[in-house]
C-alpha positions in Angstrom: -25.3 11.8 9.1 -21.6 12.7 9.6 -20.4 12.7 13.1 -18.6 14.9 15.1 -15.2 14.4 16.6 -16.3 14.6 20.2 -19.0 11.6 18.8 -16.3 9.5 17.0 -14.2 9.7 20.1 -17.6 8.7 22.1 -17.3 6.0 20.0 -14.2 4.8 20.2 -15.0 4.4 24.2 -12.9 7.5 24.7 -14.0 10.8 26.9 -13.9 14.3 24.3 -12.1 15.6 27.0 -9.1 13.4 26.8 -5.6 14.8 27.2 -2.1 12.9 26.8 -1.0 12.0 30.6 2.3 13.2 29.1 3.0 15.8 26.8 5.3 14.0 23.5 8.9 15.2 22.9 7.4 16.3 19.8 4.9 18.7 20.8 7.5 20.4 23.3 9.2 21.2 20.1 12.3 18.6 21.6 14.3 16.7 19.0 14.9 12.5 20.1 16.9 10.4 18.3 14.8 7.6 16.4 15.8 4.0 17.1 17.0 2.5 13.7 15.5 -1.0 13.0 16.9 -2.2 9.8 14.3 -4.1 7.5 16.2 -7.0 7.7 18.5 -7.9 10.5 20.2 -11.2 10.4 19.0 -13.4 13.4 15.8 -10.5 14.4 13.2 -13.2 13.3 12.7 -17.2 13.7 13.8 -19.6 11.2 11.7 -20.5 8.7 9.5 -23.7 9.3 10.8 -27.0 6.7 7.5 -26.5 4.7 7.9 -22.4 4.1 11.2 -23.9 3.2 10.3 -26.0 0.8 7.6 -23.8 0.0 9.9 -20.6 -1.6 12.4 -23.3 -2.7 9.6 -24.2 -5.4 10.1 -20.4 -6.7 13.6 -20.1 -6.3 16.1 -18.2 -4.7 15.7 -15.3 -7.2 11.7 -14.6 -5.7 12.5 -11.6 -3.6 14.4 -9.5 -6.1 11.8 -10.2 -8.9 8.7 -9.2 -6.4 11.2 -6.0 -6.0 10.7 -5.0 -9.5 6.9 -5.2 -9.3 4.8 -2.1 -10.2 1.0 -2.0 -8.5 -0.5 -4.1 -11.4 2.0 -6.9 -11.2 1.9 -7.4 -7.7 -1.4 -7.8 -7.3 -1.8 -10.1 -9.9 1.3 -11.8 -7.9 -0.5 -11.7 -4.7 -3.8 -13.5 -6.0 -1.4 -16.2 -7.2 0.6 -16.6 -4.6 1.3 -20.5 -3.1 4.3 -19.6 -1.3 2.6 -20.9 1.9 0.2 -22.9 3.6 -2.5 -19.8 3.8 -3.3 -20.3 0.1 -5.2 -23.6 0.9 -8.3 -21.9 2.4 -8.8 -18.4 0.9 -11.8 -17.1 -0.4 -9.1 -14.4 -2.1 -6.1 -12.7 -0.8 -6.6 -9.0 0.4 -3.4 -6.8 -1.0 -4.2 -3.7 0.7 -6.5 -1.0 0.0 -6.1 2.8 -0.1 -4.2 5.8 -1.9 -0.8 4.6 -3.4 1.1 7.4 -2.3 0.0 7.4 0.3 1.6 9.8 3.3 -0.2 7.2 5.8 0.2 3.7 5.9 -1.4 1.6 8.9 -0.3 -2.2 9.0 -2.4 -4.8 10.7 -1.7 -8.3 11.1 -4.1 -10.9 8.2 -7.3 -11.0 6.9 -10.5 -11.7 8.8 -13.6 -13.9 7.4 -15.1 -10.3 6.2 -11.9 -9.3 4.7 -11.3 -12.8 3.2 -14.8 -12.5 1.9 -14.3 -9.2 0.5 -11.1 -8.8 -0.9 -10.4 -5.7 1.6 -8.2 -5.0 5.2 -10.4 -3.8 8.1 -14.1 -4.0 6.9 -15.7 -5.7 9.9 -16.3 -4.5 13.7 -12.4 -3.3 13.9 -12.2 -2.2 10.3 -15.1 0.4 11.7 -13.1 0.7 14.6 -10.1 1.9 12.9 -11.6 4.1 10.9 -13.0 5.9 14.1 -9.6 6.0 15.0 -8.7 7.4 11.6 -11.6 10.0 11.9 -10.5 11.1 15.2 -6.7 12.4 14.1 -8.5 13.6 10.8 -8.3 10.7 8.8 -10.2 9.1 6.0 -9.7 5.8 4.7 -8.2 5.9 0.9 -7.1 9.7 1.5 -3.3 9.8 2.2 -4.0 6.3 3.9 -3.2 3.4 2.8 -3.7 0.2 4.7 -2.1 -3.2 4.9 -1.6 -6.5 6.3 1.3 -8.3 7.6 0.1 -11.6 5.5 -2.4 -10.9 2.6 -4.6 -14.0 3.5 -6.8 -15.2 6.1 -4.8 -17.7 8.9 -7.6 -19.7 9.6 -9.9 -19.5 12.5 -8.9 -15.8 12.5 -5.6 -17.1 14.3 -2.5 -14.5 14.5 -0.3 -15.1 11.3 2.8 -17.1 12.1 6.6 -16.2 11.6 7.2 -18.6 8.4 4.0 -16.8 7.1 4.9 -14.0 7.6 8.2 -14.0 6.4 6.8 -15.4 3.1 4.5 -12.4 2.6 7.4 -10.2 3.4 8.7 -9.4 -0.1 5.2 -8.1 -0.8 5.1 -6.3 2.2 8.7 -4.5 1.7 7.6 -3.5 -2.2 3.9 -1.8 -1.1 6.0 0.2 1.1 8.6 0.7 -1.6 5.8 1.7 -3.9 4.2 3.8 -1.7 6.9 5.8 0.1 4.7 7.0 3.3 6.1 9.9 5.3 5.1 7.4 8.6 4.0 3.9 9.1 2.0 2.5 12.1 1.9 -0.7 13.4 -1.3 -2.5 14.3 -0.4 -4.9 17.0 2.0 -7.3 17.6 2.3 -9.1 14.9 3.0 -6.2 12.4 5.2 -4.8 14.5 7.3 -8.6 14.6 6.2 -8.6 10.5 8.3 -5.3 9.8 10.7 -4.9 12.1 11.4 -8.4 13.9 11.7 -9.4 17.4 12.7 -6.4 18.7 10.5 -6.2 21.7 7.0 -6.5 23.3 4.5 -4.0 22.2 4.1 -2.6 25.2 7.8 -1.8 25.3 7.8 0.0 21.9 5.2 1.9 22.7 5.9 5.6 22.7 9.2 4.8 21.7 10.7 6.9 18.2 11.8 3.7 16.0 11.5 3.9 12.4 12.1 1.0 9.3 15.2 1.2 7.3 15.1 -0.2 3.7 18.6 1.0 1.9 18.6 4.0 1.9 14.8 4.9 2.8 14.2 5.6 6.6 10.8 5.7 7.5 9.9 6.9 11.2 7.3 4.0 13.0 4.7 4.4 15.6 3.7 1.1 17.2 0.0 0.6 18.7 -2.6 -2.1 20.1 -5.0 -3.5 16.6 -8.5 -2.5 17.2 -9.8 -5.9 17.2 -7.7 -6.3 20.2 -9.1 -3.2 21.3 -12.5 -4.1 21.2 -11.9 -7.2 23.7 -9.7 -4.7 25.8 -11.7 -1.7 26.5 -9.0 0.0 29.2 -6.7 -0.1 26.3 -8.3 2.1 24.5 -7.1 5.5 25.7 -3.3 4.8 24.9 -4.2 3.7 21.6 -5.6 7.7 21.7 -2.0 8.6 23.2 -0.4 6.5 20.4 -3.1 8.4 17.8 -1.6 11.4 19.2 2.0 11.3 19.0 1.7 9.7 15.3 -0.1 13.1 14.1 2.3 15.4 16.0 5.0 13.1 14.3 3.2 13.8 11.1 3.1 17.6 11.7 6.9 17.8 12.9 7.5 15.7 9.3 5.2 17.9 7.2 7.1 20.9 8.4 10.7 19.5 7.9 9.8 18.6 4.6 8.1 22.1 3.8 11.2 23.8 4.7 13.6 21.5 3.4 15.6 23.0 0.2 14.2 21.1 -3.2 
């Protein structure tokens, strides 16, 4: 049986009669200039660790630009083979991303789970259901318009957050889904996807709300930052400005879809 919004809200721990505590720029019809984060600033993230190192030296320098040229078929098949760090050691199998490749939507989380790892898929345990309550409620589904990624593409073990070196490994992969996909709008998952794509720019709290967006070349695609669910199921109270955050990315997506519409061409 299919449930109804006020229902999906119920279940995301949310009252049906919840209302932003502050109306966005956006739906005031009031224009705000996005804050620029390129996709890779020199100096925005850690150094890699001696063993990441080591690790890409093994592929050579030339790694990044040939993951660049990738279509969908290639890297995946890249992905699975992937020994560029230590998280290949303990994989079940690495989890790409799942969803529609062209994707309007494209929601990043942080690394696989033991489901996902299991599975081969982002968010299919308690947060996977989670999010796609969260999905539901802006009128969302899972594999239409949406796609959904991971900073890393396999499980840090014991579930731990993915560090920088890993990250920055998985980050050629990460730059060509997006590159593939084009979305009109990217949200971040947490903290970790939001230090994955954009650097250290910033606590999550402090980003929050605020109109940033990742810059690749010439491609400048606006970002919304929120809390991940699973840390939203171990902080209830946190739930309703993950709502606020829910809201602001769909007027962002209306105020897109009409610019767009009405753009020449």
């Amino acid at each position: 049986m299919s449930l109804s919004r006020n229902q999906m809200l119920d279940e995301m721990g949310l009252s049906p009669q919840w209302v932003l505590r502050e109306q966005p720029a956006l739906e005031r019809g009031e224009a705000s200039a996005p804050v620029i984060i390129p996709a890779a600033s020199p100096g925005s993230k850690p150094a890699l660790s001696v063993e990441t190192q080591a690790s890409l030296a093994q592929y050579g320098p030339e790694r990044a630009q040939q993951i660049a040229g990738l279509g969908w078929d290639q890297l995946r098949h890249s992905i699975a083979d992937c020994r560029a760090c230590g998280l290949c050691a303990q994989r079940k199998q690495t989890v790409p991303g799942v969803g529609d490749e062209r994707a309007g939507w494209l929601f990043i989380g942080e690394g696989p789970g033991a489901e996902e790892d299991a599975r081969g898929e982002p968010f299919v345990g308690v947060a996977g259901k989670l999010l796609d309550a969260m999905l539901a409620a802006i009128d969302l589904k899972r594999g239409n318009d949406v796609y959904i990624a991971n900073a890393v593409k396999c499980r840090p073990p014991g579930n731990r957050t993915p560090e920088a070196s890993e990250m920055d490994a998985c980050a050629p992969y990460l730059k060509r889904q997006i590159a593939l996909i084009e979305p009109r709008l990217i949200v971040l998952l947490g903290r970790a996807a939001v230090h994955a794509l954009l650097g250290e720019v910033g606590s999550l709290a402090s980003l929050r709300g605020k109109p940033l967006a990742y810059r690749d070349g010439k491609n400048e695609i606006p970002v919304i930052v929120t809390y991940h669910p699973a840390y939203l199921l171990r902080t209830l109270s946190d739930k309703a400005k993950a709502w606020e955050d829910l809201c602001r990315a769909r007027a962002l997506m209306r105020q897109i879809s009409r610019e767009q519409a009405a753009s020449p061409g």
